[in-house]
C-alpha positions in Angstrom: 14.0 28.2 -18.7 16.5 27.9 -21.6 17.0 24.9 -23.3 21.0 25.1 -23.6 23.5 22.3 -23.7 24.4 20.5 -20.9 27.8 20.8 -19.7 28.3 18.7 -16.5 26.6 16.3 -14.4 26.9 15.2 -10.9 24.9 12.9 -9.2 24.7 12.2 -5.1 23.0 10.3 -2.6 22.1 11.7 0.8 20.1 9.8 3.4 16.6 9.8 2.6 16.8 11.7 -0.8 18.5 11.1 -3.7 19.8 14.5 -6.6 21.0 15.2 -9.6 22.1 19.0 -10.3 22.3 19.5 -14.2 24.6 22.6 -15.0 23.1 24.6 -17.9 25.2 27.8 -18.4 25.6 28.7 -15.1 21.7 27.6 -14.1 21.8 24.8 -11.4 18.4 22.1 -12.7 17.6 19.8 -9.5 16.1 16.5 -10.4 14.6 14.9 -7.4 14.5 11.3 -7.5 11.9 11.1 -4.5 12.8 8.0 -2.1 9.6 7.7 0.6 6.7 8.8 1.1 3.5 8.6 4.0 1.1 5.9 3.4 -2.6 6.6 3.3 -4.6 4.7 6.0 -5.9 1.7 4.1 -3.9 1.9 0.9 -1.4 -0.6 1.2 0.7 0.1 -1.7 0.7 4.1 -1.0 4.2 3.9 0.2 5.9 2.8 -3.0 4.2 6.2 -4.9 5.7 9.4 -4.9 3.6 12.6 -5.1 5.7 14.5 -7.6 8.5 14.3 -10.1 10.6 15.7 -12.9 11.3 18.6 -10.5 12.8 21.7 -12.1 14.6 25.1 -10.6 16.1 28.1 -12.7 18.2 29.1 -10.5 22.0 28.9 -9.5 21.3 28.2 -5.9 20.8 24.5 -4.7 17.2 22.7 -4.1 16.1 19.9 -2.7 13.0 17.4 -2.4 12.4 15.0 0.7 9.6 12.3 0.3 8.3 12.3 3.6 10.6 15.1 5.3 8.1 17.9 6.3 8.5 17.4 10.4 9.8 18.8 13.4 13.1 19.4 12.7 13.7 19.5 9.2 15.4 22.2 7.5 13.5 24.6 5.0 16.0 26.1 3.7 19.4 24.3 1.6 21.3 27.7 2.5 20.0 28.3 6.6 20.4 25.9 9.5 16.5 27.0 10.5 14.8 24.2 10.9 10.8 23.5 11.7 9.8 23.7 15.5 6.4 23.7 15.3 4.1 22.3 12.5 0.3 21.7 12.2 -1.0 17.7 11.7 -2.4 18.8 8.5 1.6 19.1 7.1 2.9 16.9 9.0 4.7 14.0 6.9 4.4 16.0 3.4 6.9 16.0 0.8 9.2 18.9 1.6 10.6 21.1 -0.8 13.8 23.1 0.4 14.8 25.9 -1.0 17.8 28.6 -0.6 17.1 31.9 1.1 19.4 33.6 -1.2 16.4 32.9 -4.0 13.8 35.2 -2.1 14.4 37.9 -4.5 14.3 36.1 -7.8 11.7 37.3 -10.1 11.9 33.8 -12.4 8.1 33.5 -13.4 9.3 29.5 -13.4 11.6 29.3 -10.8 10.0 26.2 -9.9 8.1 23.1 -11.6 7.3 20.1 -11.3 4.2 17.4 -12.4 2.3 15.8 -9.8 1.4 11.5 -10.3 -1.2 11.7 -7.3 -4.3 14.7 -6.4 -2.3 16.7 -4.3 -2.6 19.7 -2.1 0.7 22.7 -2.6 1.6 24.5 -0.2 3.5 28.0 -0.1 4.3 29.2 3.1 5.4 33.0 3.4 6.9 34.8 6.5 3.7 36.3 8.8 2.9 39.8 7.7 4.4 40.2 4.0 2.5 40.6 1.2 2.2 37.6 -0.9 3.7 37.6 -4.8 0.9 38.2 -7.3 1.8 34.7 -8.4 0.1 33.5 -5.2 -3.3 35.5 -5.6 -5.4 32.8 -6.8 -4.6 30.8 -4.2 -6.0 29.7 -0.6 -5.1 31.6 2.2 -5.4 29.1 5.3 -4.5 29.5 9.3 -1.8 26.7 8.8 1.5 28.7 10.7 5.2 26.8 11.1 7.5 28.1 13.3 10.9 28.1 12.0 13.5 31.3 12.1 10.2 33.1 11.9 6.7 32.2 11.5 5.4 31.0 8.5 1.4 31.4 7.0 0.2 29.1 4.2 -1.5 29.1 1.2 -2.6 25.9 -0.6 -3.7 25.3 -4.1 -5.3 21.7 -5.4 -3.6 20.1 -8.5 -4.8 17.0 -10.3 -2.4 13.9 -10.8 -0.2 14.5 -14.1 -1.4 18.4 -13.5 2.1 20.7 -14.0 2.9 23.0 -10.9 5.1 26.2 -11.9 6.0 28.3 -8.8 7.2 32.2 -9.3 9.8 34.1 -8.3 9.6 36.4 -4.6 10.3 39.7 -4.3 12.7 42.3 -3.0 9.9 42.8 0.0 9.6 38.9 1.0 12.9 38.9 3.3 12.6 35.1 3.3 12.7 32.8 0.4 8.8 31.3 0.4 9.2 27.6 1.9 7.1 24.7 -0.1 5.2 21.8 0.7 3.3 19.1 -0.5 1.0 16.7 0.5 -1.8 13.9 -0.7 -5.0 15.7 -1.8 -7.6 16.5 1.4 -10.3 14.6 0.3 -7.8 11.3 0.6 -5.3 12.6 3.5 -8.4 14.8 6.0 -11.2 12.6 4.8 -12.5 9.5 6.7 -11.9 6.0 5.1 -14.1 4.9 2.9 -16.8 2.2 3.8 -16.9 0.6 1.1 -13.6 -1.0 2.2 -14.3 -2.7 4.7 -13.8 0.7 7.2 -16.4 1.1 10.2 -16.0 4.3 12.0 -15.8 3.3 16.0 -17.6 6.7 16.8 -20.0 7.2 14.9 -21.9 9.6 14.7 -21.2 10.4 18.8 -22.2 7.2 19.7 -20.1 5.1 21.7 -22.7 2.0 20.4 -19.6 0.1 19.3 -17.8 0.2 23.1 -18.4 -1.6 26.6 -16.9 -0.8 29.9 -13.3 -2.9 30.1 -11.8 -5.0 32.8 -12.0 -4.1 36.0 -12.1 -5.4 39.3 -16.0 -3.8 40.2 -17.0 -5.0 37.1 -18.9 -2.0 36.1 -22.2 -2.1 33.7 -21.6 1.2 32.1 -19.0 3.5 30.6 -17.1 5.8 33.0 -18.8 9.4 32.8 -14.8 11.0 32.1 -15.3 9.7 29.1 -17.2 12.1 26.4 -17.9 11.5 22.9 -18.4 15.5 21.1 -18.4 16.3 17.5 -15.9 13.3 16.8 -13.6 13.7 19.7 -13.3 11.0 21.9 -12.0 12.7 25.5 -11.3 11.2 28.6 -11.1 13.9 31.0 -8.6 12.8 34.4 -8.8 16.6 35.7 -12.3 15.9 36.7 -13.7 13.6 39.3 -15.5 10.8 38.4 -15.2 7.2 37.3 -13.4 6.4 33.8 -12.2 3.1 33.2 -10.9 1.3 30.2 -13.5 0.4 27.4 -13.0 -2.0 24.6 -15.0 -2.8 21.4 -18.2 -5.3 22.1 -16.5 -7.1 19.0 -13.6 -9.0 19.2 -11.0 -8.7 16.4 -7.8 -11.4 15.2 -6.5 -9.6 11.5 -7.6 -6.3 11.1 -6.4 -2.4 10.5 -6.9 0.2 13.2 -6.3 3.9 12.2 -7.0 6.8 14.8 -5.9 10.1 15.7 -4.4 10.3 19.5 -3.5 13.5 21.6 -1.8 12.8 24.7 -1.5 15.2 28.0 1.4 16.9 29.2 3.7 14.2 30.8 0.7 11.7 30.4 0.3 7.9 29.4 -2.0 5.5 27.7 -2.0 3.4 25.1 -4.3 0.9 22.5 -4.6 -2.4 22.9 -6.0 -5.5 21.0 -6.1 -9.4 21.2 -7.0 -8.3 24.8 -8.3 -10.7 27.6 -9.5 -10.7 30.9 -7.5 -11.6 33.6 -8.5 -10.9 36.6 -9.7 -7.6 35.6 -6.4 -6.4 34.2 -6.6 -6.1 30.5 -3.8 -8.4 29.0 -3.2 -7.9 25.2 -0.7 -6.4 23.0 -0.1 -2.3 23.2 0.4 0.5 20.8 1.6 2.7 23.8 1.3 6.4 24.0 3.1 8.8 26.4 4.2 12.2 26.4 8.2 11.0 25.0 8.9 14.6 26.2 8.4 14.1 29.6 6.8 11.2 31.0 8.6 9.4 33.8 9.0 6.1 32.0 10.7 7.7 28.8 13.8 6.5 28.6 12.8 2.8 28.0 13.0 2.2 24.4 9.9 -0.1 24.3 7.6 2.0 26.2 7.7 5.1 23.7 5.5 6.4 22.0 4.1 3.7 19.1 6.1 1.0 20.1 4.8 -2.8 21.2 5.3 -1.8 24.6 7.5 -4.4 26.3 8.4 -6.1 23.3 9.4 -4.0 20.0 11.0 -0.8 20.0 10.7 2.6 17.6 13.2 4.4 16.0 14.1 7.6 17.7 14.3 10.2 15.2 10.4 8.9 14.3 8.0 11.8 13.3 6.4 12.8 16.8 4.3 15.8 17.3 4.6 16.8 20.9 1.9 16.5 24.1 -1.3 18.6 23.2 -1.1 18.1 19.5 -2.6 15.5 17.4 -0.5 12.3 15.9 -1.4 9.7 14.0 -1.8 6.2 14.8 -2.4 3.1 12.8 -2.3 -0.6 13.7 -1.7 -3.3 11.1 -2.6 -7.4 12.0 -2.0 -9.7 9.4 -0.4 -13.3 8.7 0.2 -12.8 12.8 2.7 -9.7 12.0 2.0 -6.8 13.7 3.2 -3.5 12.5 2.8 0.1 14.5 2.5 3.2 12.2 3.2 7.0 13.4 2.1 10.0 11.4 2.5 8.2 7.8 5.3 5.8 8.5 6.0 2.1 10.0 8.0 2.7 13.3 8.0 -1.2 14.1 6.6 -4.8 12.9 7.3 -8.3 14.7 5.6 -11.7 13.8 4.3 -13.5 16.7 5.6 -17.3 17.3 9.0 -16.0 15.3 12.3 -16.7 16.8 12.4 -12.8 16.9 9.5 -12.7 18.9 10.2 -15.8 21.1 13.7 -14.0 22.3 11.5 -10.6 22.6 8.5 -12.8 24.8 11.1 -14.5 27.3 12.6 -11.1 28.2 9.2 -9.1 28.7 6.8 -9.0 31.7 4.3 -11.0 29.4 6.3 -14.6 29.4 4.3 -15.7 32.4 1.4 -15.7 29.7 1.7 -18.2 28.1 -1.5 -17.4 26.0 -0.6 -14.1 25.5 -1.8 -12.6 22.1 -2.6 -15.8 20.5 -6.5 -15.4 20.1 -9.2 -12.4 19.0 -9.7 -10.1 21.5 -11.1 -6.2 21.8 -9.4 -3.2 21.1 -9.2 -1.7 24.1 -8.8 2.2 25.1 -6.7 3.1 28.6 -7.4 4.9 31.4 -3.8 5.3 32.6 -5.0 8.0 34.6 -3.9 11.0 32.4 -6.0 12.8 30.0 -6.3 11.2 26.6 -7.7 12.5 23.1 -9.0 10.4 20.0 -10.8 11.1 16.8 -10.7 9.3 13.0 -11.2 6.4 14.8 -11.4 3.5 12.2 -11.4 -0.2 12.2 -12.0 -2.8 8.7 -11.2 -6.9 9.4 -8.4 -8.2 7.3 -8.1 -12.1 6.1 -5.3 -13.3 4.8 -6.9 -14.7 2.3 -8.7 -12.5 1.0 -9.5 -11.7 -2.2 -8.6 -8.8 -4.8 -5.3 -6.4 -4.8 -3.8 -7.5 -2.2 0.1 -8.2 -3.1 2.1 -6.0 -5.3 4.6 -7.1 -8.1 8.0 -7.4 -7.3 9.6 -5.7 -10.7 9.1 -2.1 -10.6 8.4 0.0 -14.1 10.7 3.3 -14.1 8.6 6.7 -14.6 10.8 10.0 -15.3 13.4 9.5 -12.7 11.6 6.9 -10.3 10.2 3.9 -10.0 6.2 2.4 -9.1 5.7 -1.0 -8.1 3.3 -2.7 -10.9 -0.1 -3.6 -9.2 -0.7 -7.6 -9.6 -3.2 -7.4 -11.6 -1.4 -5.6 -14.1 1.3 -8.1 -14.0 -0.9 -11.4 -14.3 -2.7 -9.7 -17.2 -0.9 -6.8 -19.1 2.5 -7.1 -18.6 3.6 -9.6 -20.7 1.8 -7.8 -23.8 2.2 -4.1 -23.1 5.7 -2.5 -22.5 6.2 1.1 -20.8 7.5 2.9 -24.1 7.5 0.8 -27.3 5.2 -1.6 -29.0 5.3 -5.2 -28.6 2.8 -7.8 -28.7 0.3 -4.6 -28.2 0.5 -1.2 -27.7 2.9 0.6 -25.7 1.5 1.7 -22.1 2.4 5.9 -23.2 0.2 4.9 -26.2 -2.8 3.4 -24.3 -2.7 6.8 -21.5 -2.9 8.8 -25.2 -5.7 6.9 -26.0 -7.7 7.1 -23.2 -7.6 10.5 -21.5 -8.7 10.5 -17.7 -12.3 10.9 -18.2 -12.3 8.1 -20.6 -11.7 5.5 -17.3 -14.9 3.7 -17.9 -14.3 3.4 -21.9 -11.1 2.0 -21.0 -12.9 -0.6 -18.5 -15.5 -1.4 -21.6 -12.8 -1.9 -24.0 -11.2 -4.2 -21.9 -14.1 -6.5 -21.0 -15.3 -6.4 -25.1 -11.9 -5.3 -26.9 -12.6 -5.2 -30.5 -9.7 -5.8 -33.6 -7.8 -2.2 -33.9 -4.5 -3.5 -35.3 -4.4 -6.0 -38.5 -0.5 -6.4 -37.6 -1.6 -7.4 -34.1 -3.5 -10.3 -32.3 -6.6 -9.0 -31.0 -6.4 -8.8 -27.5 -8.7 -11.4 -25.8 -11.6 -10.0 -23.1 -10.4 -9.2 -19.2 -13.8 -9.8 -18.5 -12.5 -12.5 -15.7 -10.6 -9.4 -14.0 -12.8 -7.3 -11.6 -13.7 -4.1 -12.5 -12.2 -2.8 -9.4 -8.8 -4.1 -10.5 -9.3 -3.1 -14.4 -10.0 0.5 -12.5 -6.3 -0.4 -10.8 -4.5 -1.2 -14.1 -5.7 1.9 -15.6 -5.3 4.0 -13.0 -1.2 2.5 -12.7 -0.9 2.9 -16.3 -1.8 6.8 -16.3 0.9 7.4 -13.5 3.6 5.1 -15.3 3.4 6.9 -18.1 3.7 10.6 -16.8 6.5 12.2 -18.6 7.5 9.5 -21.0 7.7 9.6 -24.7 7.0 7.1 -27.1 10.1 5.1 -28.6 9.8 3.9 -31.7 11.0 0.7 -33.0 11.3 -1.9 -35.8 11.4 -5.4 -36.2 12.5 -5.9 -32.5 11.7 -9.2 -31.0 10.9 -7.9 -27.5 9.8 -11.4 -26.6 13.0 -13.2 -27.7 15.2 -10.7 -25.8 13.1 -10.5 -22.4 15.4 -11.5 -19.6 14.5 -15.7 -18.7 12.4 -15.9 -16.4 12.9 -18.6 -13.9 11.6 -18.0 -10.9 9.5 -20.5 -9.1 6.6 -20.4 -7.7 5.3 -17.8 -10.2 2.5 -17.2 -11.8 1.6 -15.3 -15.2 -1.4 -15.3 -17.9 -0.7 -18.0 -20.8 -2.2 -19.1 -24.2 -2.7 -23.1 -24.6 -4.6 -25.7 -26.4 -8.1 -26.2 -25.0 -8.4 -23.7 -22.6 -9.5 -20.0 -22.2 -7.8 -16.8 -22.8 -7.7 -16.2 -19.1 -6.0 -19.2 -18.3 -2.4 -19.0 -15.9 0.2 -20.9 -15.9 1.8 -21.8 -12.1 5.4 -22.4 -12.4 6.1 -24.7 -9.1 9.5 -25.1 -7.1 9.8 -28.9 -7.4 12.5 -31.1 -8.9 10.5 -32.0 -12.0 9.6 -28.1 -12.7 6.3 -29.0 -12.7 3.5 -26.2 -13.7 -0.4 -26.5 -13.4 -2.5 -24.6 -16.0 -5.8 -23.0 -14.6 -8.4 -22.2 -16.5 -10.5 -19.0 -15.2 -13.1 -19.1 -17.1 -14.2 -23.1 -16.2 -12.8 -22.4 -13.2 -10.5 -25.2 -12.5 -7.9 -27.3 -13.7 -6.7 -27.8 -17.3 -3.0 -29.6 -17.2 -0.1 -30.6 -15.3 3.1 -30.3 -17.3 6.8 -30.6 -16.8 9.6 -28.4 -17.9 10.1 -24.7 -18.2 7.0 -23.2 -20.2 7.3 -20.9 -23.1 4.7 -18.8 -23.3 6.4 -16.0 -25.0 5.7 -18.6 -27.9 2.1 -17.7 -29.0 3.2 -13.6 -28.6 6.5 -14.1 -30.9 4.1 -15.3 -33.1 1.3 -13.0 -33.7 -1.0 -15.1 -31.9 -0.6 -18.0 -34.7 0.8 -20.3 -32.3 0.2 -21.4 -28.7 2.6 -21.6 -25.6 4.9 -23.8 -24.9 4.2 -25.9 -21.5 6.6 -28.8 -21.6 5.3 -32.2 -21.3 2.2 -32.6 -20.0 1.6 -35.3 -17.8 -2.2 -35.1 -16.5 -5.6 -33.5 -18.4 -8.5 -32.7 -16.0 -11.3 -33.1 -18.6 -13.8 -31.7 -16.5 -14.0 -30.3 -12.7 -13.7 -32.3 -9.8 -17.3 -31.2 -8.5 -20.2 -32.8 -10.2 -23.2 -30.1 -9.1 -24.5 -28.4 -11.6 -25.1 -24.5 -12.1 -23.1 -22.0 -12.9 -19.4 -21.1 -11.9 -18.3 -17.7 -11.4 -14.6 -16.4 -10.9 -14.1 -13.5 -8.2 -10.0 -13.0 -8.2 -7.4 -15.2 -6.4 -4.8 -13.9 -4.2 -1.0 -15.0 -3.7 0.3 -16.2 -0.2 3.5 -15.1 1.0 5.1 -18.5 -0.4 4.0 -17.1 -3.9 1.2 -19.8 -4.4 -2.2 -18.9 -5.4 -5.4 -19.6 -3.9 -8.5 -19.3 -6.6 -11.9 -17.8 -5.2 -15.2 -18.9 -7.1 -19.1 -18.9 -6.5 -20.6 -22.7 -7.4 -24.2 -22.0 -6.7 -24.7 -21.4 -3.3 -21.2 -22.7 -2.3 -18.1 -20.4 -2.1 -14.9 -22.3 -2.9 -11.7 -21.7 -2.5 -8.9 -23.8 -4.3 -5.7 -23.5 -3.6 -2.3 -25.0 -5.0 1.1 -25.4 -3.6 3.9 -27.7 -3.4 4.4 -30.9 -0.4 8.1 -30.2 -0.9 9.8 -33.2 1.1 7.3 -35.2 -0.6 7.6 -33.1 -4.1 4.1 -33.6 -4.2 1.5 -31.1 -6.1 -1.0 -30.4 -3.3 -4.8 -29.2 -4.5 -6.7 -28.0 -1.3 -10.2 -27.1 -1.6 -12.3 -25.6 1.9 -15.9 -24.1 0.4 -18.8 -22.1 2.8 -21.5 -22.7 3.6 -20.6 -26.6 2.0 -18.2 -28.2 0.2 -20.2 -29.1 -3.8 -20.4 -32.8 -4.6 -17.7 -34.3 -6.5 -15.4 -37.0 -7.9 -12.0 -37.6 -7.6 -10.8 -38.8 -11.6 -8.1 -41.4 -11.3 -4.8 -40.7 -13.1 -4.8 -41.1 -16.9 -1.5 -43.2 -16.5 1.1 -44.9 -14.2 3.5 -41.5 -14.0 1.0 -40.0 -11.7 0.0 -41.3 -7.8 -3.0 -40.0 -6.5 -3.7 -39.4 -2.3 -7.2 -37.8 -1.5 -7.7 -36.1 2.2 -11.5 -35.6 3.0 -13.3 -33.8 5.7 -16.7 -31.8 5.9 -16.0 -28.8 4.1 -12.4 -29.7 2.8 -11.0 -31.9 0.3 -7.3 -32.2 -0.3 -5.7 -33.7 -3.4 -1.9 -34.5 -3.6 -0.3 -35.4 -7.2 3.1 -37.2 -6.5 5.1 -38.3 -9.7 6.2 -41.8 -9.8 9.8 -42.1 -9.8 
């Protein structure tokens, strides 16, 4: 491609994809700026990161990129109005690239590039029967066929995350321009979930071992012979005779994630439940219904489609849906009583129970004469509607709301190339505030730190920051993460290698990047801080009340340090080379020591945000788990400290207020203690 000087730019926006065509002497550049993409099952940040970027074309003729756009009815070509009939599950959801037909004879070795931020699998798809460009030799040949204008075969080819992808020209033999897609590497978008988070695979090695005959009125002891259990397909077979039934897990489940692959008769219906009950011997419980939208009978009804809450939420109707007799992709999501429905990579619908929302949706559904409905654990149950139904990747792993590690994202996202990741928290309670994207501040810039350590140099990277030596005279030496899991060390470097793909180094002098960081007021928050008498790994909780109070938490003693009025500074030991300490207002209580009096050891395992924004803290004292966790009373505009432990709640002592600008109101039960601050007026 040549580098010439850029004569015009025009930028536009169409729904679900975003372009800006650079004009270089004639030579139309397409830079995608990539808006959605499929989630993986279990990766709850997966839809905020796009699979490539920087996208290039030396061409004249117009291309496109659609996070998310490979499905039945999208168009492969910018130049044709063919678009995809038929598509295998394997492609379904990818990131299409379209490209003009009038291109099938360029012989550009570059015609197209692009870098990939995630392992992902490329596909090239050329018409059945033609010989393939010599560019295309090295790669895969595979039985994946689309049907468009004509029929399309695929070849694939692996690339590693910041790995460059050039594309070739076609030739005068090709007759249609090549089509591309890409998806999410196999061994993360075909492979199974991994058990080591949480995931327990339902089937099993052919085993129905996790499953019980459901309700029903002759209260059978065993599982219908329809259903079959063969090399990971779970079949129940309605064109036999012979009794089938529902069946439903032996263990009941309240938060959880459910993923599975469903394939649905012709003009059949069935569906997935969970919080089931027994009434009766009718199964009563929420439902991720399945019919055959085609055909079925009972089509037409907006919330008894395919992946809706049947009765009660709806689906959008241009939703990815492969048709009766293939394979789609189901996932259920239960947490903080929101339930959200998933179809082949994307949400489809979410309502929270006991909202107003779902109050007005209750009243108006056959349900409302339950008045119990869906409020306890329950089963996930499997229909017999009496059609033929189809299931494999069958996967279940128990949420908690309050569990620990990764799980909340930050809201400010860091721009990469022409797009934008959302910062993992971790990252944002520990890094941020030190290490900008493209320029040194307190430390090093985030380009310099991917430079420093190269992929395989992950566990270096984790070393360094557990033990983190003195590189820098002009810079504080960075204190030890060791109070951050390795798992979420692993998080931050892996963010921090994506961030930085395609982004030069900026070199400044004597900028203050501290002193001109936009204010940051928002409350509750929560961010790492320097201050007198407590650990490096100490955070500072901004809280919403009047006073602008903020409670210091030490990590490393694992509990509580001050409580302090007005708006802290804690860009005040940074600005200074670490020769001063943060500013935290007035403080108007010291804990000198923790409320519980056992003695032993204290370890910190991670704490976890709420969807208020307040925190809850998670460590091991002795044998007791404990979990602390501080918000704000507000009509009181009280500081409330909750503490609930397993298997007990430690011994301890409540200290009386050092003064009279502090009140003091202690709740007790068996394995919860409640402590609420209120400032004297």
């Amino acid at each position: 491609m040549t580098n010439c000087r850029l004569r015009r730019v025009r930028r536009r926006s169409v729904r679900g994809r975003e372009e800006m065509r650079v004009f270089e002497n004639g030579f139309a550049i397409v830079v995608a700026c990539l808006v959605s993409v499929s989630p993986l099952a279990g990766d709850d940040n997966a839809s905020e990161r796009p699979l490539i970027h920087g996208a290039a074309f030396n061409s004249r003729n117009s291309y496109v990129v659609v996070r998310n756009g490979f499905r039945r009815g999208a168009k492969l070509w910018t130049d044709r109005e063919y678009v995809v009939k038929k598509l295998p599950i394997d492609l379904s959801g990818g990131t299409l690239l379209q490209t003009p037909m009038e291109d099938r004879g360029n012989k550009n070795d570059d015609l197209i590039s692009f870098a990939v931020l995630e392992n992902c699998v490329v596909y090239v798809g050329i018409k059945a029967g033609r010989k393939r460009p010599d560019w295309l030799g090295s790669w895969e040949k595979t039985d994946l066929t689309v049907e468009a204008s004509n029929t399309l075969v695929y070849s694939r080819k692996p690339f590693s995350a910041g790995e460059k992808v050039v594309l070739g020209g076609g030739s005068a033999g090709l007759q249609a321009m090549y089509s591309v897609v890409i998806t999410e590497n196999a061994d993360k978008s075909t492979a199974v979930p991994s058990e080591k988070h949480g995931w327990v695979n339902l089937i099993a090695d052919d085993s129905l071992a996790h499953w019980a005959p459901g309700p029903s009125k002759s209260n059978p002891t065993d599982i219908g012979s329809l259903w079959s259990l063969t090399d990971g397909v779970l079949h129940l077979d309605k064109s036999k005779k012979g009794r089938g039934g529902p069946i439903w897990t032996k263990k009941h489940y309240d938060e959880f994630e459910l993923t599975f692959e469903f394939n649905i008769a012709f003009n059949g219906n069935s569906g997935v439940k969970y919080r089931v009950v027994d009434v009766d011997g009718s199964a009563l419980g929420c439902e991720y219904q399945i019919i055959d939208d085609d055909n079925y009978r009972d089509n037409k009804n907006p919330t008894h489609r395919t992946a809706c809450l049947y009765e009660l939420a709806s689906v959008p109707v241009d939703r990815k849906w492969n048709p009766a007799g293939e394979w789609n992709q189901g996932r259920v999501r239960v947490l903080n009583n929101t339930f959200e429905h998933w179809l082949n990579g994307e949400k489809v619908t979410s309502v929270t129970f006991g909202s107003e929302d779902w109050k007005q949706r209750f009243s108006k559904s056959k349900y409302r004469i339950h008045p119990d409905f869906a409020k306890t654990a329950g089963p996930i149950l499997l229909q017999d509607h009496g059609d033929s139904v189809s299931y494999r990747n069958l996967y279940i792993r128990e949420l908690n709301s309050e569990q620990i590690g990764p799980v909340a994202t930050a809201t400010k996202p860091r721009k990469t190339g022409t797009q934008e990741l959302s910062e993992p928290l971790a990252f944002t309670v520990n890094c941020r505030a030190c290490h900008l994207l493209d320029q040194t501040g307190v430390g090093p810039s985030l380009v310099e730190m991917a430079e420093l350590y190269p992929r395989e140099n992950k566990d270096r990277f984790i070393h360094w920051a557990i033990s983190p030596g003195r590189k820098r005279d002009q810079m504080p030496q960075m204190p030890s993460m060791a109070h951050v899991p390795k798992e979420q060390l692993s998080e931050i470097y892996d963010y921090i290698k994506t961030v930085t793909v395609g982004v030069k180094r900026v070199k400044t002098s004597n900028i203050d990047s501290y002193a001109t960081a936009p204010a940051k007021t928002k409350r509750p928050r929560i961010e790492r801080t320097f201050v007198p008498n407590s650990g490096p790994a100490s955070l500072i909780l901004a809280l919403p009340t009047e006073k602008k109070h903020n409670v210091i938490w030490d990590t490393d003693q694992c509990r509580l340090r001050y409580i302090s009025t007005g708006e802290p500074d804690n860009y005040a030991y940074l600005r200074s080379n670490g020769n001063s300490l943060a500013l935290v207002g007035e403080i108007i209580y010291r804990e000198s020591q923790s409320i519980f009096t056992a003695a032993g050891d204290v370890q910190y395992k991670g704490y976890h945000i709420s969807k208020e924004g307040y925190p809850s803290f998670v460590y091991q004292l002795g044998e007791s788990e404990v979990t602390e966790t501080i918000s704000v009373d507000v009509e009181r505009q009280s500081i409330v400290r909750s503490f609930k432990a397993t298997p007990q709640l430690p011994d301890y002592e409540i200290p009386p207020p050092p003064d009279d600008r502090l009140t003091t109101e202690v709740t007790k039960s068996d394995k919860a203690i409640s402590i609420s601050y209120t400032a004297k007026k």
